[in-house]
Backbone as ProteinMPNN parsed JSONL, in Angstrom:
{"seq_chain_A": "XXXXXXXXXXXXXXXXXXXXXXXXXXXXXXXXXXXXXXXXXXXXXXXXXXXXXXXXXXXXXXXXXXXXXXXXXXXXXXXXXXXXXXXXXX", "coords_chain_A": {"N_chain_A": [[-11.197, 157.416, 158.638], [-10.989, 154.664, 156.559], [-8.952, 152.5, 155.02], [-8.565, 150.454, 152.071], [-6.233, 147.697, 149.899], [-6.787, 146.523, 146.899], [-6.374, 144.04, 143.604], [-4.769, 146.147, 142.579], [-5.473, 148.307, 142.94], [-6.669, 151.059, 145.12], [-8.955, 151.275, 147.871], [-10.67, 154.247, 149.143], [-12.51, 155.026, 151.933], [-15.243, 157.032, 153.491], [-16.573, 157.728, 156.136], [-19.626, 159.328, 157.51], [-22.304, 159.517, 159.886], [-23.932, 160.936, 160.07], [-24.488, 162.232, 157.878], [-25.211, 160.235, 156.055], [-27.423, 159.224, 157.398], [-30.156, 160.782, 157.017], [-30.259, 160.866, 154.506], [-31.01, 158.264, 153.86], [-33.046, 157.665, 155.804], [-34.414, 159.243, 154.161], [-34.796, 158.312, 151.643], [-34.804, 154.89, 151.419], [-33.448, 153.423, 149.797], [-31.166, 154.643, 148.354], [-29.366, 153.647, 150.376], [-27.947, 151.745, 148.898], [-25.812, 153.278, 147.62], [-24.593, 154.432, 149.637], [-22.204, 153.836, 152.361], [-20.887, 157.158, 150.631], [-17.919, 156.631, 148.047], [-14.697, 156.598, 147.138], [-12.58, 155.585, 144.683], [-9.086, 155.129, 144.354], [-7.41, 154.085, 141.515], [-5.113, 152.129, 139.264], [-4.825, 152.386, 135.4], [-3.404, 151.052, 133.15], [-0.938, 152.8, 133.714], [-1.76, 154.758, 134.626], [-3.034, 156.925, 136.986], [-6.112, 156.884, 138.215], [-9.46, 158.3, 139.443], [-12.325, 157.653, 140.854], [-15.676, 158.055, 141.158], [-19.161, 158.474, 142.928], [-20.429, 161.255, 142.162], [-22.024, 163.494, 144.563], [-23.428, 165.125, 143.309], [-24.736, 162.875, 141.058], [-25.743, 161.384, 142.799], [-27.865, 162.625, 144.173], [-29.449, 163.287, 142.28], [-30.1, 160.831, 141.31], [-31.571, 159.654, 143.322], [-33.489, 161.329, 144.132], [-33.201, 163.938, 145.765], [-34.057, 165.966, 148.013], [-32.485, 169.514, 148.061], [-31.773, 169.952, 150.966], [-30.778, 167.722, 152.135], [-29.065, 166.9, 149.738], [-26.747, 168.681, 149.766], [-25.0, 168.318, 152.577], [-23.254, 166.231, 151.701], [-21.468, 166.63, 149.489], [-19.477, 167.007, 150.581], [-17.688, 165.499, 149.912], [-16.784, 165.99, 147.748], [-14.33, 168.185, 148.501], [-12.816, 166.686, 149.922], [-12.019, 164.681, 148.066], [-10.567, 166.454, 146.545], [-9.048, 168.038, 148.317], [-7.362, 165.351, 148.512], [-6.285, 164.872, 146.563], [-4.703, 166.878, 145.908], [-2.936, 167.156, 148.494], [-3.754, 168.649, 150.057], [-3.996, 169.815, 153.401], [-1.92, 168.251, 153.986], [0.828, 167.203, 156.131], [4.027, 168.9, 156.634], [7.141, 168.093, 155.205]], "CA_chain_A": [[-11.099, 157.002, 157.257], [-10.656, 153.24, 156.049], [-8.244, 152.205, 153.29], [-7.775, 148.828, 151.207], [-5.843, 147.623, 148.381], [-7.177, 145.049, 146.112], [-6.182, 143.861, 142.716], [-3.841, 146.977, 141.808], [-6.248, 149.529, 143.245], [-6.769, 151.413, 146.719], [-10.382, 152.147, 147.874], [-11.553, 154.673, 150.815], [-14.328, 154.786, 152.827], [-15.21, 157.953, 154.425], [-18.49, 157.649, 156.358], [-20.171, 159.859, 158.655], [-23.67, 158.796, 159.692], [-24.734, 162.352, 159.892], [-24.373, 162.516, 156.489], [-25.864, 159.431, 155.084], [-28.331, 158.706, 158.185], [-30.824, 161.493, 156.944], [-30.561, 160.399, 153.139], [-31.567, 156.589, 153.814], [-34.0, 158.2, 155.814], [-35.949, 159.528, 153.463], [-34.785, 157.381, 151.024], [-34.192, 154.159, 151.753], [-32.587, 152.979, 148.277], [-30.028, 155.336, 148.868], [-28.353, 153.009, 151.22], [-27.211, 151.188, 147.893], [-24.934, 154.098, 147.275], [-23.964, 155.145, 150.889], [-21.679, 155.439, 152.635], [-20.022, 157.826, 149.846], [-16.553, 155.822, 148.247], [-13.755, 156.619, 146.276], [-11.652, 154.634, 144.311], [-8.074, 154.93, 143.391], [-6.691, 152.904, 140.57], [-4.471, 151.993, 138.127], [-5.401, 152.361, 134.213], [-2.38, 150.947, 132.026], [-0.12, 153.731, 134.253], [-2.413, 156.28, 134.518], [-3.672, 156.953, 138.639], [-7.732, 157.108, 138.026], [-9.89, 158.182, 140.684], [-13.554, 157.191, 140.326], [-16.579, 157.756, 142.828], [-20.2, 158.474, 142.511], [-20.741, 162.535, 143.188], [-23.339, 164.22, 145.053], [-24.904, 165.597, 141.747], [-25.492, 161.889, 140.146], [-26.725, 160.383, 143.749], [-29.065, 163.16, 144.446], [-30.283, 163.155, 140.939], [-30.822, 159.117, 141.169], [-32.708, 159.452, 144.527], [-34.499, 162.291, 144.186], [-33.015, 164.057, 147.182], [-34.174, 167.542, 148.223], [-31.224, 169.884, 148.573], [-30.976, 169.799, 152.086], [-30.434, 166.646, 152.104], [-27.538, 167.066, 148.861], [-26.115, 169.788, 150.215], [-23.942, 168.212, 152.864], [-22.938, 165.063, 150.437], [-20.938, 167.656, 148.813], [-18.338, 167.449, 151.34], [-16.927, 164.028, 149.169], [-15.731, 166.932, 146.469], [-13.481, 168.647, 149.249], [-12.342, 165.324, 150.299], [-11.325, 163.948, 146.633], [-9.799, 167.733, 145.839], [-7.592, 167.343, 149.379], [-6.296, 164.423, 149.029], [-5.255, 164.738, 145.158], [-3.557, 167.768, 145.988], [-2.305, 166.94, 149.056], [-4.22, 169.65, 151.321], [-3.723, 169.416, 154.532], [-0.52, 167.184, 154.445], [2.08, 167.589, 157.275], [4.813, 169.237, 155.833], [7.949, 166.541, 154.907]], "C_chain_A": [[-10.458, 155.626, 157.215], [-10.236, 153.143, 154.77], [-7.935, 150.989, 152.933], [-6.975, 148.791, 150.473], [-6.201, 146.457, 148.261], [-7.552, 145.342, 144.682], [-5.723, 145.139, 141.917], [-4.632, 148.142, 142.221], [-6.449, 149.871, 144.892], [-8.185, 151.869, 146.693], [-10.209, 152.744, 149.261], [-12.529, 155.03, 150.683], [-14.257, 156.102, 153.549], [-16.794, 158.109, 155.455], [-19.122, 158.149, 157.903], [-22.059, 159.705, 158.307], [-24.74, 159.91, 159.844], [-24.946, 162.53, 159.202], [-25.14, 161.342, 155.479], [-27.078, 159.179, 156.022], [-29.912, 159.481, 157.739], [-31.356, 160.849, 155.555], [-31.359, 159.501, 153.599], [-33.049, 156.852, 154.81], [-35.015, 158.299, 155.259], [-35.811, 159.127, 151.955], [-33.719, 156.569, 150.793], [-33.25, 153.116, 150.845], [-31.197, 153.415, 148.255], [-28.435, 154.675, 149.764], [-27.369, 151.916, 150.112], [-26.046, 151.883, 147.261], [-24.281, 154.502, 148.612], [-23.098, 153.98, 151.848], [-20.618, 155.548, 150.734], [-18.542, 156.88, 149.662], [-16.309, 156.644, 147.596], [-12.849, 155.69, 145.975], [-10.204, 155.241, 143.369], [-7.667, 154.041, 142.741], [-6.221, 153.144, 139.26], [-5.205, 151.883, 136.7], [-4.102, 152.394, 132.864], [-1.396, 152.019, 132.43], [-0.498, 154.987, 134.345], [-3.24, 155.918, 135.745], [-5.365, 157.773, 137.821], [-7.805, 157.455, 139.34], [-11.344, 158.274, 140.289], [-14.294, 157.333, 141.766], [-17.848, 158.629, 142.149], [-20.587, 160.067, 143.104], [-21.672, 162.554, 143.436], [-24.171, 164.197, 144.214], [-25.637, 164.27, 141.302], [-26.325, 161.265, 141.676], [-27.811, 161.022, 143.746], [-29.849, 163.136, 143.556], [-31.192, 161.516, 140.906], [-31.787, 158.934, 142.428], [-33.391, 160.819, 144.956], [-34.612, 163.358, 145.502], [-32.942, 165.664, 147.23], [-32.588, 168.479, 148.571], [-30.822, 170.008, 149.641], [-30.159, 168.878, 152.722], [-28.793, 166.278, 150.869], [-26.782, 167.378, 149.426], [-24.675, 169.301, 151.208], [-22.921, 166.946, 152.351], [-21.833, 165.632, 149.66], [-19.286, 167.421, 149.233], [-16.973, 166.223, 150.645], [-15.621, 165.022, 148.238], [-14.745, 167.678, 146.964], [-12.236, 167.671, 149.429], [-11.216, 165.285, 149.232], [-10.307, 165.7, 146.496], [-8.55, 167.674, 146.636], [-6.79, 166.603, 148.731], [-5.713, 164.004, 147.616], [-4.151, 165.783, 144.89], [-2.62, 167.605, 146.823], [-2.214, 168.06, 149.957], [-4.246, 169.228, 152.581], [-2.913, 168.32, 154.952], [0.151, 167.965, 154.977], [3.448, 168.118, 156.017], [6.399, 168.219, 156.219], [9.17, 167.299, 156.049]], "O_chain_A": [[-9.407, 155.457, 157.834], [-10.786, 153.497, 153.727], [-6.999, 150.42, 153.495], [-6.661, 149.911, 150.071], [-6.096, 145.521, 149.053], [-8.371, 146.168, 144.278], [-6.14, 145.306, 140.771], [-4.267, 149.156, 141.625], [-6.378, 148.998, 145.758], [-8.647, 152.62, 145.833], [-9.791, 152.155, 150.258], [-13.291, 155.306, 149.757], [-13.247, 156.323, 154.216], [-17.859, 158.647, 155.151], [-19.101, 157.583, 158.996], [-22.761, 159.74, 157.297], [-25.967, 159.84, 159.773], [-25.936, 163.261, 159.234], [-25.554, 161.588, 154.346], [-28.028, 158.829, 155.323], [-30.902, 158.837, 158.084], [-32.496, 160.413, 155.398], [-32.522, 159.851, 153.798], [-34.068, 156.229, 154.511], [-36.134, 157.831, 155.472], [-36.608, 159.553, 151.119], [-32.576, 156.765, 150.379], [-32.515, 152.222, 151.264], [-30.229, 152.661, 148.152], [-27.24, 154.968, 149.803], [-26.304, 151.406, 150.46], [-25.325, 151.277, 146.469], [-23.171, 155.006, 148.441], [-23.819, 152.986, 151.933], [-20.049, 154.713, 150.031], [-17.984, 156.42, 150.658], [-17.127, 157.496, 147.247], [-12.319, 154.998, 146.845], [-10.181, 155.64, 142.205], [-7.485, 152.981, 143.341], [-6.611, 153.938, 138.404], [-6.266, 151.261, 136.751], [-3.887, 153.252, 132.007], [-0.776, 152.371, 131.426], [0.143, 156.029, 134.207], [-3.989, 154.942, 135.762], [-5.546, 158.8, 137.166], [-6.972, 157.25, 140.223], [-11.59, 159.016, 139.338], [-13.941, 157.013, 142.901], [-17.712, 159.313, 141.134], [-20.977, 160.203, 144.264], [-22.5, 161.849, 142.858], [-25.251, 163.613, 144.136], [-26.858, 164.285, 141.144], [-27.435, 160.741, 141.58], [-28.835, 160.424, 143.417], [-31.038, 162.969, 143.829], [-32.349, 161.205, 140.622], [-32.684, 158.091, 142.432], [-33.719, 161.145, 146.098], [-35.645, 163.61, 146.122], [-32.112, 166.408, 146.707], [-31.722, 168.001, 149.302], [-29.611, 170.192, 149.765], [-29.228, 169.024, 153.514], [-27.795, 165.617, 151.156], [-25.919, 166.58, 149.791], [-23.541, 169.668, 150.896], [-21.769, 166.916, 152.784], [-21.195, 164.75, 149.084], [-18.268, 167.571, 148.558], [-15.765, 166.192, 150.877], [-14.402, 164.939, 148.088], [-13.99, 168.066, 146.074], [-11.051, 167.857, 149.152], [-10.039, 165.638, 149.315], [-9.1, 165.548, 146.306], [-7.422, 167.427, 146.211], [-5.673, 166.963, 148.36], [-4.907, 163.09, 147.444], [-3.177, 165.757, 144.137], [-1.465, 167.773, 146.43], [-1.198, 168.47, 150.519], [-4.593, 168.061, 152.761], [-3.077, 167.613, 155.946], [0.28, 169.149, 154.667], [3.632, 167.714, 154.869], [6.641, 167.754, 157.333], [10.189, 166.683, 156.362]]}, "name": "protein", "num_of_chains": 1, "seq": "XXXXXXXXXXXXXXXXXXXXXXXXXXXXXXXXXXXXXXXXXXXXXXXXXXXXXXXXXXXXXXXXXXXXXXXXXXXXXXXXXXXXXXXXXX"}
């Protein structure tokens, strides 16, 4: 996993090519959305988190569910790491 900050916000990158290599595959538009982001950021003191799910990509590229299906794994991801699943204990 790759993390920035720029202009008051943090983005990561999570990108396995197992996971997007199949999409762009079989459609190659797709690669305009992949790999999968998330964005944390600020909103007047309110922590946003913004990112493009499974449901709206597959919907915009027309992507059979086998192909959805493991795309999914973004919503695990984002749920982790707002709860703070699988953090070491302090």
């Amino acid at each position: 996993m790759a993390a920035g900050t720029s202009g008051g916000g943090a983005s990561f990158v999570r990108q396995r090519s197992a996971l997007g290599t199949p999409v762009m595959d079989a459609q190659p538009l797709a690669a305009l959305d992949l790999p999968l982001k998330l964005l944390v950021w600020d909103d007047h003191g309110h922590t946003r988190v913004s990112y493009l799910t499974p449901a709206v990509l597959s919907a915009r590229h027309a992507l059979p569910e086998s192909l959805a299906a493991p795309l999914a794994e973004i919503d695990q991801l984002t749920d982790a790491a707002l709860t703070g699943a699988g953090k070491p204990p302090d």
